[in-house]
N, CA and C atoms as a LAMMPS dump frame, in Angstrom:
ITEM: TIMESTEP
0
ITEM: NUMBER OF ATOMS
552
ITEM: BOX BOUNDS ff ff ff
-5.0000000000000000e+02 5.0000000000000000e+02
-5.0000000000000000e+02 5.0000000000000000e+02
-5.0000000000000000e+02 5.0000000000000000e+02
ITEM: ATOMS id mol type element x y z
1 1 1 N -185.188 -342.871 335.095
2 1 2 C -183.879 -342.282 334.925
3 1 3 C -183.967 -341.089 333.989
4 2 1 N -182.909 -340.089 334.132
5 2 2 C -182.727 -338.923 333.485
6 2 3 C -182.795 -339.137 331.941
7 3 1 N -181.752 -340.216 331.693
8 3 2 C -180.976 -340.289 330.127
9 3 3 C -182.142 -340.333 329.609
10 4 1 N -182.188 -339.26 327.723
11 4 2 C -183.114 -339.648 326.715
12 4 3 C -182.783 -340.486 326.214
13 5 1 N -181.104 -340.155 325.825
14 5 2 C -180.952 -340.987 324.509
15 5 3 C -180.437 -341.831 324.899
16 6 1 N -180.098 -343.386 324.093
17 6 2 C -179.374 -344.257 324.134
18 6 3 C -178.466 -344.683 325.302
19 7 1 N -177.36 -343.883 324.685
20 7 2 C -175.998 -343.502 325.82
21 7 3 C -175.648 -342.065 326.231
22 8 1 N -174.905 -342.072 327.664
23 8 2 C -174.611 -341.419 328.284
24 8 3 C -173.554 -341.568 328.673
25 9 1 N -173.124 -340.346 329.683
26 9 2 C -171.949 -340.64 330.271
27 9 3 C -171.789 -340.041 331.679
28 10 1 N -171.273 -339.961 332.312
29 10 2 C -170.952 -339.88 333.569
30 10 3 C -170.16 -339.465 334.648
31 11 1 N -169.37 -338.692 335.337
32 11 2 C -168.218 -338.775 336.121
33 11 3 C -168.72 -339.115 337.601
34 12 1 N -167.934 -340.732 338.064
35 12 2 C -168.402 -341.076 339.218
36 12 3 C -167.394 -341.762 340.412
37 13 1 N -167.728 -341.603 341.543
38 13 2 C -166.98 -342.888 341.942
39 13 3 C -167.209 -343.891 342.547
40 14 1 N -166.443 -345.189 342.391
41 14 2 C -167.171 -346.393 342.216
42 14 3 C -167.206 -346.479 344.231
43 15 1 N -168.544 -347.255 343.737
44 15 2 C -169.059 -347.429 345.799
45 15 3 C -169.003 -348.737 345.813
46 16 1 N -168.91 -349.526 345.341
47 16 2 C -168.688 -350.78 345.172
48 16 3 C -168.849 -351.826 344.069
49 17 1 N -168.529 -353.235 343.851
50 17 2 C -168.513 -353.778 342.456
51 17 3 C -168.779 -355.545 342.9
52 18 1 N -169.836 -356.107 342.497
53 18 2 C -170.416 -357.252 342.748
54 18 3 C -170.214 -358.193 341.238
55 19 1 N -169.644 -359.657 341.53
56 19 2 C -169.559 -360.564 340.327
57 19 3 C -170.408 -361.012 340.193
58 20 1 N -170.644 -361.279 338.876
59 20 2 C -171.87 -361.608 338.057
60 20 3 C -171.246 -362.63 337.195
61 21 1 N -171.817 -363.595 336.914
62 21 2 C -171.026 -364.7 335.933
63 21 3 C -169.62 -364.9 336.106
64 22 1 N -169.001 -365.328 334.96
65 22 2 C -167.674 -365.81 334.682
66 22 3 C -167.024 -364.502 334.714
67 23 1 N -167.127 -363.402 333.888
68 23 2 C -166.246 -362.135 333.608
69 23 3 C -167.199 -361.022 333.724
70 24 1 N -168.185 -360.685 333.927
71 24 2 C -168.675 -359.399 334.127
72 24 3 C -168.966 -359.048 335.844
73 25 1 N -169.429 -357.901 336.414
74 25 2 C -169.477 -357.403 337.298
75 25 3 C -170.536 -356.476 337.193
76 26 1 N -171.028 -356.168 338.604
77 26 2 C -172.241 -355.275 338.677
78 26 3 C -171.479 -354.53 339.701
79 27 1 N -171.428 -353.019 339.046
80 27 2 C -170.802 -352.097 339.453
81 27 3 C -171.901 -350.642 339.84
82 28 1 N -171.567 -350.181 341.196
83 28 2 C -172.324 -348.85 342.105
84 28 3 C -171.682 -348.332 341.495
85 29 1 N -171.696 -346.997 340.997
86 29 2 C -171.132 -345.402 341.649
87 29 3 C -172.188 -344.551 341.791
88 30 1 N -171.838 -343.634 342.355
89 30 2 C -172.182 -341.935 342.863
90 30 3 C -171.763 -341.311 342.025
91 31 1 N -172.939 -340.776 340.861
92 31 2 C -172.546 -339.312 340.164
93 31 3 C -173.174 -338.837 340.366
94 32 1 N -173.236 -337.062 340.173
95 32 2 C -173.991 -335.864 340.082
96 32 3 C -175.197 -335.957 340.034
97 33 1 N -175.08 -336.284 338.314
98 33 2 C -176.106 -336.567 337.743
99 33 3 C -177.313 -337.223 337.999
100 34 1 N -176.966 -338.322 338.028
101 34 2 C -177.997 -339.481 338.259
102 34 3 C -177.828 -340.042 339.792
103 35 1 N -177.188 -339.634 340.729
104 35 2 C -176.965 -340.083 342.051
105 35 3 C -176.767 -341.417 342.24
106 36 1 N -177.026 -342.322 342.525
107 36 2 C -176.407 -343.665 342.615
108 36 3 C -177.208 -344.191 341.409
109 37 1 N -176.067 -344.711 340.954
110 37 2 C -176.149 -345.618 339.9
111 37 3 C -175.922 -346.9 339.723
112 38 1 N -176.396 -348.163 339.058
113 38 2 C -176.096 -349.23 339.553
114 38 3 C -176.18 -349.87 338.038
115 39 1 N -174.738 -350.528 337.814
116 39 2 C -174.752 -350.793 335.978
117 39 3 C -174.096 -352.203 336.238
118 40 1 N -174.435 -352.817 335.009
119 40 2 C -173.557 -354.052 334.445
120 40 3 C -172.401 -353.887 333.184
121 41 1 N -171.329 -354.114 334.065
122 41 2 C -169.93 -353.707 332.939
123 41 3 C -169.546 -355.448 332.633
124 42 1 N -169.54 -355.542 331.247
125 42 2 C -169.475 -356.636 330.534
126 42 3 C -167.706 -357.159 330.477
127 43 1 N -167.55 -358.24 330.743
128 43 2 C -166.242 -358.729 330.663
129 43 3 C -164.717 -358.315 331.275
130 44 1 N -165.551 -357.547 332.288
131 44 2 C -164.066 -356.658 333.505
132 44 3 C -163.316 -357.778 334.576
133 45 1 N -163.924 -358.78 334.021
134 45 2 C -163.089 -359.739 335.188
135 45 3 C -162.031 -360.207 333.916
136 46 1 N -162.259 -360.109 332.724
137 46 2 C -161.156 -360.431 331.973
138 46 3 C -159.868 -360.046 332.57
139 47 1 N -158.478 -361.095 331.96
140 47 2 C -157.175 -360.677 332.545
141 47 3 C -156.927 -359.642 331.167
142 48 1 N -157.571 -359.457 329.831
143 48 2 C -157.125 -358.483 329.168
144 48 3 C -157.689 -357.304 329.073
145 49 1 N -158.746 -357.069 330.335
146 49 2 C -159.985 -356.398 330.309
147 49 3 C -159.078 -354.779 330.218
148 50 1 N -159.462 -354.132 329.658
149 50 2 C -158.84 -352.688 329.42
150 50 3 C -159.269 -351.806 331.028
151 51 1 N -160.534 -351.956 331.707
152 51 2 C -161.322 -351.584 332.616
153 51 3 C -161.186 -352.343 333.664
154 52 1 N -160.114 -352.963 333.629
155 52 2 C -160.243 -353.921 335.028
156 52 3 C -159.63 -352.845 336.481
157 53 1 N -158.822 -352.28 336.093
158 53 2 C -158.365 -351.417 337.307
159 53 3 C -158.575 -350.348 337.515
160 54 1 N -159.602 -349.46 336.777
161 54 2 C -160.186 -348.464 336.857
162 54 3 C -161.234 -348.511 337.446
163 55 1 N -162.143 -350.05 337.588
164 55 2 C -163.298 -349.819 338.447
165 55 3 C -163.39 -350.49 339.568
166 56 1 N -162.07 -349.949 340.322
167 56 2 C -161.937 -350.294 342.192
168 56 3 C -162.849 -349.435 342.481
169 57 1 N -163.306 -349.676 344.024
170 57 2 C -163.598 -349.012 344.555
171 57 3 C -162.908 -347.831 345.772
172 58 1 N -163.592 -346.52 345.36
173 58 2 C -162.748 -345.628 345.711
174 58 3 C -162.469 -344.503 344.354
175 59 1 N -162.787 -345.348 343.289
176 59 2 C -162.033 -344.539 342.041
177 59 3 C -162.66 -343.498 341.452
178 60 1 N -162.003 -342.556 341.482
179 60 2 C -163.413 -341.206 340.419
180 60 3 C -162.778 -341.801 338.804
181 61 1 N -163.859 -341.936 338.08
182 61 2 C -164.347 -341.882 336.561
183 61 3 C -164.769 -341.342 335.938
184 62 1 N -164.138 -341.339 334.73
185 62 2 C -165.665 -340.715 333.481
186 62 3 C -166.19 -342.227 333.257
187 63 1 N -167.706 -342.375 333.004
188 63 2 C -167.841 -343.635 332.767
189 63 3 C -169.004 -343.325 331.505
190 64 1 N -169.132 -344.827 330.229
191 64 2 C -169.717 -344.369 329.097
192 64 3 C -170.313 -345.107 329.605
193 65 1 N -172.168 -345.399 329.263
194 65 2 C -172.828 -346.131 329.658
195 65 3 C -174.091 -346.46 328.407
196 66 1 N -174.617 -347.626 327.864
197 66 2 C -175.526 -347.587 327.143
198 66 3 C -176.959 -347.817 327.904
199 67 1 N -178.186 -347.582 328.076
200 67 2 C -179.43 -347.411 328.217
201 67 3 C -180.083 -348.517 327.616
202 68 1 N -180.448 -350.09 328.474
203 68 2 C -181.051 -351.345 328.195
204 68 3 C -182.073 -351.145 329.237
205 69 1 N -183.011 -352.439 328.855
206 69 2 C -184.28 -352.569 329.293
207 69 3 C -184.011 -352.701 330.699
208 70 1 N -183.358 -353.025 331.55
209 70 2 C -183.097 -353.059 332.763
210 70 3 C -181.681 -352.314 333.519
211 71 1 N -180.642 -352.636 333.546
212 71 2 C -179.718 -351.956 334.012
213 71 3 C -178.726 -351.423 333.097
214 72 1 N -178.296 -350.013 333.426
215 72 2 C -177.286 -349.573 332.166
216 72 3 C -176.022 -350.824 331.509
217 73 1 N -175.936 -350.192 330.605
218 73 2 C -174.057 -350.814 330.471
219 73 3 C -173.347 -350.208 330.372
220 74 1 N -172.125 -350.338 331.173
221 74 2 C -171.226 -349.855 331.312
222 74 3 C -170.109 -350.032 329.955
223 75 1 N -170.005 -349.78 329.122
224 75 2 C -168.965 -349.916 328.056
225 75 3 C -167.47 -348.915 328.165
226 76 1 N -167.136 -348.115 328.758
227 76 2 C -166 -347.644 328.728
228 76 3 C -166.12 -346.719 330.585
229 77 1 N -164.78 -346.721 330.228
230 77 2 C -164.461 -346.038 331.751
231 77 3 C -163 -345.641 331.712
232 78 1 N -162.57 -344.259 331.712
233 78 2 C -161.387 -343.787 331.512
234 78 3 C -161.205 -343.038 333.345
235 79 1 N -160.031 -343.269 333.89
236 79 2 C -159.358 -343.109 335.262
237 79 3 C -159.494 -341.444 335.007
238 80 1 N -160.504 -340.921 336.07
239 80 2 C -159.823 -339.276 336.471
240 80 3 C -158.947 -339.538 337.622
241 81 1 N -158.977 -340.309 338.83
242 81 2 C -158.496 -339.874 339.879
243 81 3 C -158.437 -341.313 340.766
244 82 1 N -157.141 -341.99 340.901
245 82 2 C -156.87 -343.434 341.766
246 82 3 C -157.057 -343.25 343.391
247 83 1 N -156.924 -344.439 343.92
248 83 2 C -157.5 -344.115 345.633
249 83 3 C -156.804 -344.946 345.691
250 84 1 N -154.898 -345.682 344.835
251 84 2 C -154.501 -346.496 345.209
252 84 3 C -153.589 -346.25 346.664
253 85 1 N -153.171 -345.188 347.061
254 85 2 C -152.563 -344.721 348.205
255 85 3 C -153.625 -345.245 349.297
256 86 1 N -154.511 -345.309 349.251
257 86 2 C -155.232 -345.298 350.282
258 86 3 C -155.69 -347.052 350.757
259 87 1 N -155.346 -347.804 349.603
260 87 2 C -154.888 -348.961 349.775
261 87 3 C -153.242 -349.826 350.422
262 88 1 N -153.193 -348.952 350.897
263 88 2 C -151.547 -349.269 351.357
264 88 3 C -151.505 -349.832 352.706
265 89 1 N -152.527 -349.607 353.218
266 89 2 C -152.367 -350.374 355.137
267 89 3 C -153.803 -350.491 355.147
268 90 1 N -154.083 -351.749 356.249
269 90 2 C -155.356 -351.755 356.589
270 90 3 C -156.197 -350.862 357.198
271 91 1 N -155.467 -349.764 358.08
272 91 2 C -156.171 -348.815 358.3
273 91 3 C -156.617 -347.744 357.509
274 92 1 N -156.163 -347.833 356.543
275 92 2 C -156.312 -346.747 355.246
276 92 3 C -157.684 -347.101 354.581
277 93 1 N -157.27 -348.657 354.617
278 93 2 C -158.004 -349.406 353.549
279 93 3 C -159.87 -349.28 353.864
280 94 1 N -159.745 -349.504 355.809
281 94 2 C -160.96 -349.628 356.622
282 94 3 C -161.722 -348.385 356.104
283 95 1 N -160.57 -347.308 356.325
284 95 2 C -161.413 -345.742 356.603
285 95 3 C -161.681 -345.696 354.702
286 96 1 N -161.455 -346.036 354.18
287 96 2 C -161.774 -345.744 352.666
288 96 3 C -163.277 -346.301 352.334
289 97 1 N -163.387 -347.732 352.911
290 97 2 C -164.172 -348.948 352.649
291 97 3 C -165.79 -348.358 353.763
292 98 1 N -165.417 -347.809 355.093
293 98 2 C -166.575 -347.917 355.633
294 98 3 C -167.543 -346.383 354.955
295 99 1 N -166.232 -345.316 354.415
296 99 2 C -166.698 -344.214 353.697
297 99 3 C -167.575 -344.623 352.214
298 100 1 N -167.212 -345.814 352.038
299 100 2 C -167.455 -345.303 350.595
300 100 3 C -168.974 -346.406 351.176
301 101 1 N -169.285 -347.409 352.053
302 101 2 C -170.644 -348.426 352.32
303 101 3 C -171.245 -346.918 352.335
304 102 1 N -171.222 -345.788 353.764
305 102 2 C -171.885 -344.742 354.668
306 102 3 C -172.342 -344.338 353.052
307 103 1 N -171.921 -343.965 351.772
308 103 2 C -172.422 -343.573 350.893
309 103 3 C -173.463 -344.362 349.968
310 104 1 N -172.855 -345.038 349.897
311 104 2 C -173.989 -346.309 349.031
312 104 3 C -175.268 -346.512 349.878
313 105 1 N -175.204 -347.185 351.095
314 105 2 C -176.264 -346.931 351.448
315 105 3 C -177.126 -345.597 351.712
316 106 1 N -176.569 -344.638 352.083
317 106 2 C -177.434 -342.95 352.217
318 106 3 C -178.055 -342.703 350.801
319 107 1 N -177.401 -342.62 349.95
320 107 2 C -177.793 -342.087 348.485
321 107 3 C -178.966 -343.122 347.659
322 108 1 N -179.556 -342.861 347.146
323 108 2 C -180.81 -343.655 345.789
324 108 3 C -180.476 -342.39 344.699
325 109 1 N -180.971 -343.119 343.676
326 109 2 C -181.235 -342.572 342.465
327 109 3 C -181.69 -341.382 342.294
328 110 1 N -181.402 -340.43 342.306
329 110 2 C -181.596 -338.739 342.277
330 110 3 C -180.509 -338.094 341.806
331 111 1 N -180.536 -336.784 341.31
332 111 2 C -179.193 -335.858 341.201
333 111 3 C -179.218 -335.508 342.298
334 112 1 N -177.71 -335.091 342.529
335 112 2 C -177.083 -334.621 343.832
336 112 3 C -176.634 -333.528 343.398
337 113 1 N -177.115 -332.566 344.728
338 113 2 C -176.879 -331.15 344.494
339 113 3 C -175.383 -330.877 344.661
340 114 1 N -174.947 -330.055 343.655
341 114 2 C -173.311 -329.568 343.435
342 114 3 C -172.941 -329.779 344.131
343 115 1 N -173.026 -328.942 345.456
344 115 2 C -171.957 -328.228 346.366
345 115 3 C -171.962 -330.268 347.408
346 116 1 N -172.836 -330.366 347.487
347 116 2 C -172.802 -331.832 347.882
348 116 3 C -172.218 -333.205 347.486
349 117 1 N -171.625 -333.083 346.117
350 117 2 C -171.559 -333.682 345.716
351 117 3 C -169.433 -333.603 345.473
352 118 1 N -169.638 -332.247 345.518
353 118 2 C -168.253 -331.717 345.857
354 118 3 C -167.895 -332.161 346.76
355 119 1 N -168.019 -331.734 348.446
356 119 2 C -167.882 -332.158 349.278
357 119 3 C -167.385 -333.551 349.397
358 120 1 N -168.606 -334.516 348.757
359 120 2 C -168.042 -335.861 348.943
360 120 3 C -166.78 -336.396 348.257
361 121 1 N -166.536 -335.807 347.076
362 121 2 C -165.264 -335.793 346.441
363 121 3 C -163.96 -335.181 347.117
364 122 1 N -164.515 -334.175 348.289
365 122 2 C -163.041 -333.997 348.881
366 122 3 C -162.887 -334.27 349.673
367 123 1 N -163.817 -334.822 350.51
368 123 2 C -163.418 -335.517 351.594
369 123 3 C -163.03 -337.289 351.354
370 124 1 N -163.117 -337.923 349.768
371 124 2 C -162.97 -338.964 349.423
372 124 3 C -161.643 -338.653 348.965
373 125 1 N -160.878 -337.668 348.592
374 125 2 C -159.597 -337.193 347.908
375 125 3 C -159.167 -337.208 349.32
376 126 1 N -159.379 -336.637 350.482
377 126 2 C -158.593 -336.514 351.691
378 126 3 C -158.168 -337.685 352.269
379 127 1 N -159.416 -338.432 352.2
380 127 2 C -158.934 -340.132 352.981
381 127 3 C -157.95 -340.989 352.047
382 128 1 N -158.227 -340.763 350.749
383 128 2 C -157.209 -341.264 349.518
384 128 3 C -155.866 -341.019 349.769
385 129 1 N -155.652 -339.534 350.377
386 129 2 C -154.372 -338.984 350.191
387 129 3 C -154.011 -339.121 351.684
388 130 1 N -154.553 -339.891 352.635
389 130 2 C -154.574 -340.19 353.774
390 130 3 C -153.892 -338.717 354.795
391 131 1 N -155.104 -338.065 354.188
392 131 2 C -154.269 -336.744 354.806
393 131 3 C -155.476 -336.392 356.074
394 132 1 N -155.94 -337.081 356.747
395 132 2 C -157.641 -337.092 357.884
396 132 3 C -157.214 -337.444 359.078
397 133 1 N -157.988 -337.457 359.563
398 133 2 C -158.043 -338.218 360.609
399 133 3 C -159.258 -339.076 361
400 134 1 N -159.289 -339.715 361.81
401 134 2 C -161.138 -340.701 361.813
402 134 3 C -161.997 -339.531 362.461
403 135 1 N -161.243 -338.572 363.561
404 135 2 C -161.717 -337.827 363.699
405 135 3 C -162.522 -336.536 363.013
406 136 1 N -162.089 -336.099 361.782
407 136 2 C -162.795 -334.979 361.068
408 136 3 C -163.196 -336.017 359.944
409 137 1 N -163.11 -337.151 360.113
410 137 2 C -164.089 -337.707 359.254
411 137 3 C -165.159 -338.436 359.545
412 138 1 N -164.923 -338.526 360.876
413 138 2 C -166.638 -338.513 361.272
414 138 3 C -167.477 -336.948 361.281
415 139 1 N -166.94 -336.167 361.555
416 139 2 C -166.996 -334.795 361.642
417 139 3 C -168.339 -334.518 359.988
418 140 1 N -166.556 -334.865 358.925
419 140 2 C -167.552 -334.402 357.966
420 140 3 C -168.516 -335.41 357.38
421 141 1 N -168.835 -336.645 357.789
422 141 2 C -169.786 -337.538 357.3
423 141 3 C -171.19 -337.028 357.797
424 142 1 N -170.721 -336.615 359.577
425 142 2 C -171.99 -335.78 360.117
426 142 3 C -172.364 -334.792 359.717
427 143 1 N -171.893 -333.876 359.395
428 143 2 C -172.348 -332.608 358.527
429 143 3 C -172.887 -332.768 357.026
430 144 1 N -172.24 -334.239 356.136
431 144 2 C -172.945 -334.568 354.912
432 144 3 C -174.449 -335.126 355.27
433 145 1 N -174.753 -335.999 356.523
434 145 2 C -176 -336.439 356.415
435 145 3 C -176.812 -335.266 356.577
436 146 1 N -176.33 -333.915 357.545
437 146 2 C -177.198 -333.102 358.48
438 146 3 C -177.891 -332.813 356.754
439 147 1 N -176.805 -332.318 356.077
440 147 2 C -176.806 -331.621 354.938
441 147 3 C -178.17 -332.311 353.558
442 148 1 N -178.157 -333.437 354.366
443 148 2 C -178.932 -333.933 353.171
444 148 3 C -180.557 -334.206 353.581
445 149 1 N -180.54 -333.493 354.913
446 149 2 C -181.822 -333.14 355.335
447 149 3 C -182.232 -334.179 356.597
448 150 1 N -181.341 -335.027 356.696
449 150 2 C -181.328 -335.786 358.429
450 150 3 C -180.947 -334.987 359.652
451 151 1 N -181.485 -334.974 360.783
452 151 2 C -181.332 -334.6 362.298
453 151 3 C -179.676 -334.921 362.194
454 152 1 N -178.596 -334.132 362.98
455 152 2 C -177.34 -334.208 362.995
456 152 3 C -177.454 -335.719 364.243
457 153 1 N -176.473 -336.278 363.509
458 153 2 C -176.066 -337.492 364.465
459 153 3 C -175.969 -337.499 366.075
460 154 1 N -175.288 -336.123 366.08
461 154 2 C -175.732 -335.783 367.533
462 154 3 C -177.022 -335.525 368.613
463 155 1 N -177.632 -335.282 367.801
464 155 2 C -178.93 -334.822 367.917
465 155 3 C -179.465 -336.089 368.282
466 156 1 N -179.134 -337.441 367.973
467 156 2 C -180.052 -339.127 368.054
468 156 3 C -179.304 -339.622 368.979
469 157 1 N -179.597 -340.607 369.755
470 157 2 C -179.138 -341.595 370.423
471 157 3 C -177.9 -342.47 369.969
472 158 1 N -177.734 -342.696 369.038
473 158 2 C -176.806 -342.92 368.294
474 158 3 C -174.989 -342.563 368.396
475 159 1 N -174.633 -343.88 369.428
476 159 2 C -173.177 -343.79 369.535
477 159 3 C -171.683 -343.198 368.329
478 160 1 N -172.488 -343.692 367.354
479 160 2 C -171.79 -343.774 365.896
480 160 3 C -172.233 -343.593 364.411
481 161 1 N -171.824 -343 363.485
482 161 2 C -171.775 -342.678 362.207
483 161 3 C -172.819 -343.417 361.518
484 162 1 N -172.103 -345.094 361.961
485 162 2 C -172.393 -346.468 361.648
486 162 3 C -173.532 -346.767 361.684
487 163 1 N -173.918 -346.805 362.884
488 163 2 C -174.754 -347.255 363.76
489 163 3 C -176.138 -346.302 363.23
490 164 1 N -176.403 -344.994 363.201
491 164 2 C -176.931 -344.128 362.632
492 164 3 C -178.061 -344.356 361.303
493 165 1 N -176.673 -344.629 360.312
494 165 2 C -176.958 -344.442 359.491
495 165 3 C -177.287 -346.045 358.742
496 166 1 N -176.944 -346.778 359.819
497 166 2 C -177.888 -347.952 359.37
498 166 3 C -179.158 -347.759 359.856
499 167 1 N -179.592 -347.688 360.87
500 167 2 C -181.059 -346.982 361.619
501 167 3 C -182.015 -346.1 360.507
502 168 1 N -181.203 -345.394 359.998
503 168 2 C -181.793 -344.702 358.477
504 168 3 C -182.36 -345.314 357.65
505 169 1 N -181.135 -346.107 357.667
506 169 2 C -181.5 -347.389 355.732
507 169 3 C -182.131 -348.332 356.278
508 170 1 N -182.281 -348.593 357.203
509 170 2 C -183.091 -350.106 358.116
510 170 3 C -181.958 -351.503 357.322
511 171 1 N -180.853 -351.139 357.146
512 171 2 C -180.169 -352.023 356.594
513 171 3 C -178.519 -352.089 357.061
514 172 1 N -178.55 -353.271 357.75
515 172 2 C -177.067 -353.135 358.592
516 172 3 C -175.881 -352.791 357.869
517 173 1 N -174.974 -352.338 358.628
518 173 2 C -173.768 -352.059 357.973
519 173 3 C -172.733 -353.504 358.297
520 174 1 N -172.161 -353.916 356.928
521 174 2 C -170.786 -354.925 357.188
522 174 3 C -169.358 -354.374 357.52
523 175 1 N -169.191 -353.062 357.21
524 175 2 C -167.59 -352.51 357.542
525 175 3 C -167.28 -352.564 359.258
526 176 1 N -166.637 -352.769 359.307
527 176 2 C -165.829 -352.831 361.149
528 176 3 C -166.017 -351.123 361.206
529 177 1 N -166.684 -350.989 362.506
530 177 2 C -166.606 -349.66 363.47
531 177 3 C -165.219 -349.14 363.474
532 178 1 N -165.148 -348.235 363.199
533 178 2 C -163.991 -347.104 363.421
534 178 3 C -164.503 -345.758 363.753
535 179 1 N -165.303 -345.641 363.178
536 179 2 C -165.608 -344.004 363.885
537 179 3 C -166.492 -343.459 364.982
538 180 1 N -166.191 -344.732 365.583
539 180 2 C -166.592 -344.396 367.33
540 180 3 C -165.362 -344.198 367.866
541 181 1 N -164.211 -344.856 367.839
542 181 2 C -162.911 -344.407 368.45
543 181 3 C -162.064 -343.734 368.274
544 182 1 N -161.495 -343.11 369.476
545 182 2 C -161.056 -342.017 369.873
546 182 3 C -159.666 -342.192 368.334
547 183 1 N -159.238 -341.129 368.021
548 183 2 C -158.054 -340.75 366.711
549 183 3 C -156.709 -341.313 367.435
550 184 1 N -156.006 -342.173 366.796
551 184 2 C -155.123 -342.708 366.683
552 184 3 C -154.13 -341.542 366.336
């Protein structure tokens, strides 16, 4: 990893969040910086947890993190930007959820180049603000992989986004197919 010192910090958004014990969680995001990141945030399942609703997934963060022998810690996390709109119907919810797997799995541990990293932030602000369609968001998921140095989706045998980009990771995808069908 990048970090010298101790602690660091971060602006990310969360790709997903796995329980660990009684009250902590093992939490993904995607930053710049460090490209996928994968930390243990201590006591967020608390009901007084200060961080409990800031680290949905979907959410951009600043996140503070300390530097242990194995996985960071997550100690603070202040809200830049909610994706609670995009929780409002199940179809919102799908197209948020299979965007944010297509990322977790594509990305490892590297910095991500700017303009790339932008991108994924506005096309994660677009589905938030449910302002897309499935259509230009398969569009721009295909142009993020072309971009990151994969053959365009079109270019493979490959019916779907999905389908694709599990073939990549050699690791199946769990989100329900949506961006094989035609825009609602």
């Amino acid at each position: 990893m990048k970090h010298r010192s101790r602690s660091f910090t971060a602006n990310g958004v969360i790709l997903k969040r796995n329980k660990v014990g009684e009250t902590d969680r093992v939490i993904t995001l995607l930053t710049q910086e460090y490209g996928k990141l994968v930390t243990v945030a201590k006591g967020v399942r608390k009901i007084s947890s200060s961080k409990r609703a800031f680290l949905e997934p979907g959410n951009l963060v600043k996140a503070y993190f300390i530097k242990t022998k194995s996985m960071p810690l997550l100690t603070q996390a202040k809200l830049i930007n909610d994706c609670g709109q995009a929780r409002t119907n199940l179809i919102d919810i799908r197209k948020l959820t299979q965007f944010l797997e297509v990322l977790e799995k594509l990305f490892i541990e590297d910095e991500i180049e700017e303009q790339l990293f932008e991108n994924i932030l506005r096309l994660r602000q677009e589905i938030s603000d449910q302002n897309i369609s499935n259509g230009q968001i398969k569009k721009q998921l295909e142009d993020l992989i072309e971009k990151m140095g994969y053959p365009h989706p079109r270019e493979t045998k490959y019916n779907s986004v999905l389908d694709y980009v599990s073939s990549l990771t050699n690791r199946p995808m769990r989100s329900f197919e949506y961006l094989v069908t035609p825009d609602q």
